[in-house]
N, C-alpha and C positions, 0 to 999 in steps of 0.2 A: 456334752450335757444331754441326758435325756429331756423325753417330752413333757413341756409343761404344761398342767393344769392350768386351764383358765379362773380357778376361784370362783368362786360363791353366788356372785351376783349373777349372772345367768341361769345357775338351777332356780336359785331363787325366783327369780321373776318368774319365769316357766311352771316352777311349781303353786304361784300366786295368782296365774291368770289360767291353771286346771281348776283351781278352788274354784273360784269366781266363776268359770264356767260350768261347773258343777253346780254351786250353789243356785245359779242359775235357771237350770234345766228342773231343778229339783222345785222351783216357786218359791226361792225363800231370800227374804228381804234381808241384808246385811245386820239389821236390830233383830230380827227373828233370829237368824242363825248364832247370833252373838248371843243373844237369851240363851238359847238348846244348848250351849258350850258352856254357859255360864264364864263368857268372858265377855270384856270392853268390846263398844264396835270399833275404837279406837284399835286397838289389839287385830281383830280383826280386819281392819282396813289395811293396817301394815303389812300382816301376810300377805293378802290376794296384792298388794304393789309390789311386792316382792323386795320392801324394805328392810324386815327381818326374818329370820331363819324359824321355824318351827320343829319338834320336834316327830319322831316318828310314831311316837306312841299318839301325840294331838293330830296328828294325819291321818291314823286309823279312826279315832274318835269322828273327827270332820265327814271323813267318806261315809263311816256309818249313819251318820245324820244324814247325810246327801242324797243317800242309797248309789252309793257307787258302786259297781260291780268290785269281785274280788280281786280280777286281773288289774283293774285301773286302781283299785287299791294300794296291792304291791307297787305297780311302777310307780307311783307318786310317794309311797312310801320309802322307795329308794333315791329318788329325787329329794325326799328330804334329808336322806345323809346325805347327798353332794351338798348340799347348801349350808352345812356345817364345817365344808373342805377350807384350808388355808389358801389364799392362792399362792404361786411361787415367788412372787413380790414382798413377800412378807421380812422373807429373810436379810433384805436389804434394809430396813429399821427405817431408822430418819430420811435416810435418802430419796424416799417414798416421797415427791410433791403430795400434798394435799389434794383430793379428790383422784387419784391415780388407778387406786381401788377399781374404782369402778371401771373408768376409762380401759384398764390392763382385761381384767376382767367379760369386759365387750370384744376388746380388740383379740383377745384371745384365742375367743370362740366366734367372730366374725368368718366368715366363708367368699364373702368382697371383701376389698377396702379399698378406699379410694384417696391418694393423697396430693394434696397441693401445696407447694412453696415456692417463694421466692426469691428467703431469706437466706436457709441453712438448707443443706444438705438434712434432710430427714431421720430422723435416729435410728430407723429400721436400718437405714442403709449406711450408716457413720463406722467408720473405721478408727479403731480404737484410740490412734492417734487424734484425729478431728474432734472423736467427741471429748476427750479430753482437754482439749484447747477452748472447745463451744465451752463444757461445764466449766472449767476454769470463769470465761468471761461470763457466762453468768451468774457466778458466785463466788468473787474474788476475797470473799474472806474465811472460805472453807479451806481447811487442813488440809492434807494430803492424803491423809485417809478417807476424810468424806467424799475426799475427789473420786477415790479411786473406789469407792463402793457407787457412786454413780455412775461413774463410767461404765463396773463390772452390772449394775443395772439396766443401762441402755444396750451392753453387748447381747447380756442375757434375753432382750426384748428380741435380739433378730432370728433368738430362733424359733418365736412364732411365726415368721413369714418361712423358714427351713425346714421346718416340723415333714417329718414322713407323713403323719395320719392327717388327712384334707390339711392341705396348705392352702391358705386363701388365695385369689384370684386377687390381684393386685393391678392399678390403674394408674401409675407415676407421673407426674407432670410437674416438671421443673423447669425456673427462668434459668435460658444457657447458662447467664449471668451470675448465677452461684456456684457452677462448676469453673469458671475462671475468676472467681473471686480469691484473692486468695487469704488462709487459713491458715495462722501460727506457720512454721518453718515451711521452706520449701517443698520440703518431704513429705508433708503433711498433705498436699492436696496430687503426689504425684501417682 
């Protein structure tokens, strides 16, 4: 598997907290600046939180009200096509928990992470058998195929910590107590 994009929500934000510092720098009050666009500050709140995505042409319009130079122009103009990017999550459909979005999206593009359990063996680090047997028990009335697109979900998730380009820096800390718990068949935790 190649390397996956983190998705959206990170250019996003990034690109929402240049605005705001811009808008900033420039003296212009989130109502003023939503006047000069002739949009909602509603509208405007959401960009600079980096809730939704803008486009590149309203990036140039923003900068030129801000007096952004040209250089920070473009780069934020190119930030606003990442934040129109799909993340590699997508493809997994329902399988997706609710709010994962994001969560995948962070974890992504995280450069630490730091994780603690004491329950499960972590999914970054689940072997295809385990996580199968975990999905199963927490969802004992999904099909075979849901199973197995979660599964292929959580496999795909490991190779954010395998990734060639910056791999995070990772900090593991487990109770012994889950590595001799044992886990669906024998084979499964050997």
């Amino acid at each position: 598997m190649g390397e996956l994009m983190p998705g959206s929500t990170v250019p996003r934000r990034q690109l929402g907290r240049h605005l705001r510092e811009l808008r900033t720098d420039a003296r212009l009050t989130l109502k003023l600046a939503a006047r000069k666009l002739e949009w909602s500050e509603a509208r405007m709140w959401r960009i600079e939180s980096g809730l939704t995505s803008t486009r590149s042409h309203d990036v140039q319009t923003i900068c030129g009200i801000y007096g952004a130079s040209e250089e920070t122009t473009k780069a934020l103009v190119g930030l606003a096509r990442e934040t129109r990017a799909r993340g590699w999550w997508h493809s997994f459909g329902d399988a997706i928990p609710e709010g994962f979005d994001v969560f995948s999206s962070l974890e992504g593009a995280a450069s630490r992470m730091s994780i603690y359990r004491g329950d499960v063996v972590p999914g970054l680090f689940q072997t295809e058998e385990y996580a199968r047997v975990t999905v199963r028990a927490a969802h004992p009335d999904a099909d075979e195929e849901e199973t197995g697109r979660r599964v292929r979900l959580r496999m795909a998730r490991q190779h954010l910590v395998t990734r060639v380009t910056a791999p995070p820096w990772l900090r593991v800390v487990l109770d012994e107590a889950l590595l001799r718990r044992p886990v669906g068949a024998g084979t499964v935790m050997a």
